[in-house]
N, C-alpha and C positions, 0 to 999 in steps of 0.2 A: 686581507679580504674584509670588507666592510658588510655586512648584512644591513639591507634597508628596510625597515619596517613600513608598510604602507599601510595607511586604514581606508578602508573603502568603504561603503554604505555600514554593510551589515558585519564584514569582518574585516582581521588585519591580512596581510600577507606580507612574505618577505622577497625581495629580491636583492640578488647579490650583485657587489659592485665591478666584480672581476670578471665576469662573465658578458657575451654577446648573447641578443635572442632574436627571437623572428618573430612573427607576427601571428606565426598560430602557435606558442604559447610552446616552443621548445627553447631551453639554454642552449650554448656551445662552450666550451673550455678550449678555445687552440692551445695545441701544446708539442712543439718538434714535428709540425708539418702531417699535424692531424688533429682529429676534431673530437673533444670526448662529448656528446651530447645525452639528454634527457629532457623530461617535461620541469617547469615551472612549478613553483610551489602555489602562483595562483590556479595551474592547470586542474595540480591534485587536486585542491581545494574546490573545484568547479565538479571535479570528476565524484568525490568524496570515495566511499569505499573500494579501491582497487581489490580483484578479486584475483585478475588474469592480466599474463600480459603475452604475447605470441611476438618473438624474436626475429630480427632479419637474419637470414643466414649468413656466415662466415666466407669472406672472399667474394660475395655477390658487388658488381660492379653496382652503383649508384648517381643518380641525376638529381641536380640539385633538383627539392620538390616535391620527389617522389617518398611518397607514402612507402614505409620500410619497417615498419612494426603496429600492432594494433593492444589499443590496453581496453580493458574489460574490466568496467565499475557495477557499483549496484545501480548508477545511475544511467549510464551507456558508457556504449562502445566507439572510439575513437581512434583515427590512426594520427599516427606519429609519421612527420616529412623529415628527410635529411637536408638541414640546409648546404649542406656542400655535396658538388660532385666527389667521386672517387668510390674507392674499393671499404666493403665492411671488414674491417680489420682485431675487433674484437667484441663479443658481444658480453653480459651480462647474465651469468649464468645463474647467477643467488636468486633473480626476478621470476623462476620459472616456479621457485620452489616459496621465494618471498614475495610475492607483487606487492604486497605492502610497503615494502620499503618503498616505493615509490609516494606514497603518504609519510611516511615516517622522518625519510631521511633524501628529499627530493634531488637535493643540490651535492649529497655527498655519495650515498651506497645506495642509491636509485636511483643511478646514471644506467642509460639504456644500451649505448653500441657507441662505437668508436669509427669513425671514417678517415681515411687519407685525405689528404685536400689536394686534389688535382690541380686545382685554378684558385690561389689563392685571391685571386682578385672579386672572388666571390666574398667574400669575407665581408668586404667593403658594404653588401648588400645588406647584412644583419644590424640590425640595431642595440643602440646602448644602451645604459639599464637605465638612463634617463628618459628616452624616447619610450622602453618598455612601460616604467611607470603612464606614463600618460595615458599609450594604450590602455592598459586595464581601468586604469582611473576612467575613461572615457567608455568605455565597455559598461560600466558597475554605475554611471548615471540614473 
C-alpha cells in the first residue's frame, strides 16, 4: 500500500493506492466478494471534528447509492452511500463509542460497515485513486 500525499490549496491530504472510491468521498477495500468501506481522509478533513456517527444495521439489504450511515461533525451532518448492492455484513462497533477515529485513523480503524457485493460489475463504476485525486484537486480550485 502506497499512501499518496496530495496538497491542495490550504492543506495536504492522503489517499491510498490500494483502494477504489466514489465520488462522494467514500473508499472501498474489495476483499473475498465483499466490500469493507469508509469515508476519505479528504472527507474527514472536510468534515473536521467527528463527534457522532449512526450505523447501518446488520443484515439490512442494500442499493448501490443508498444512503446507510450518517456522520455528525461539529461542522454538519452527512450521510455515507454504499457504493455496491448487497446485504450489510458487519458494522463498526468502536465508532459508536469512538467517531474520532474516523479523523484519526480514516483508512484503517475508521472503516464504517462491510457489504456483500451482489453484482460485482458494479465495481467497475468506482473510481481509481488517480481519478479520485483529480476530483478533490478540482473540488479545492
Amino acid at each position: 500500500m502506497v499512501k499518496l500525499e496530495v496538497q491542495l490549496r490550504t492543506f495536504k491530504t492522503i489517499v491510498e493506492d490500494t483502494l477504489l472510491y466514489t465520488r462522494t468521498d467514500e473508499w472501498i477495500r474489495v476483499e473475498d466478494g465483499k466490500a469493507r468501506v469508509g469515508i476519505t481522509d479528504y472527507a474527514q478533513r472536510m468534515l473536521r471534528d467527528i463527534v457522532g456517527v449512526e450505523l447501518p444495521k446488520l443484515g439490512l439489504k442494500v442499493s448501490k447509492g443508498q444512503a446507510v450511515a450518517v456522520i455528525e461533525s461539529i461542522k454538519a451532518t452527512v450521510e455515507v452511500y454504499t457504493p455496491i448492492t448487497g446485504t450489510i455484513i458487519e458494522i463498526n462497533e468502536r465508532l459508536r463509542g469512538e467517531p474520532e477515529l474516523l479523523n484519526k485513523d480514516p483508512y484503517g480503524n475508521g472503516w464504517i460497515f462491510v457489504v456483500s457485493i451482489e453484482n460485482r460489475d458494479e465495481i467497475k463504476d468506482l473510481i481509481t485513486p488517480q481519478e479520485y485525486i483529480l476530483k478533490i484537486q478540482q473540488e479545492k480550485r
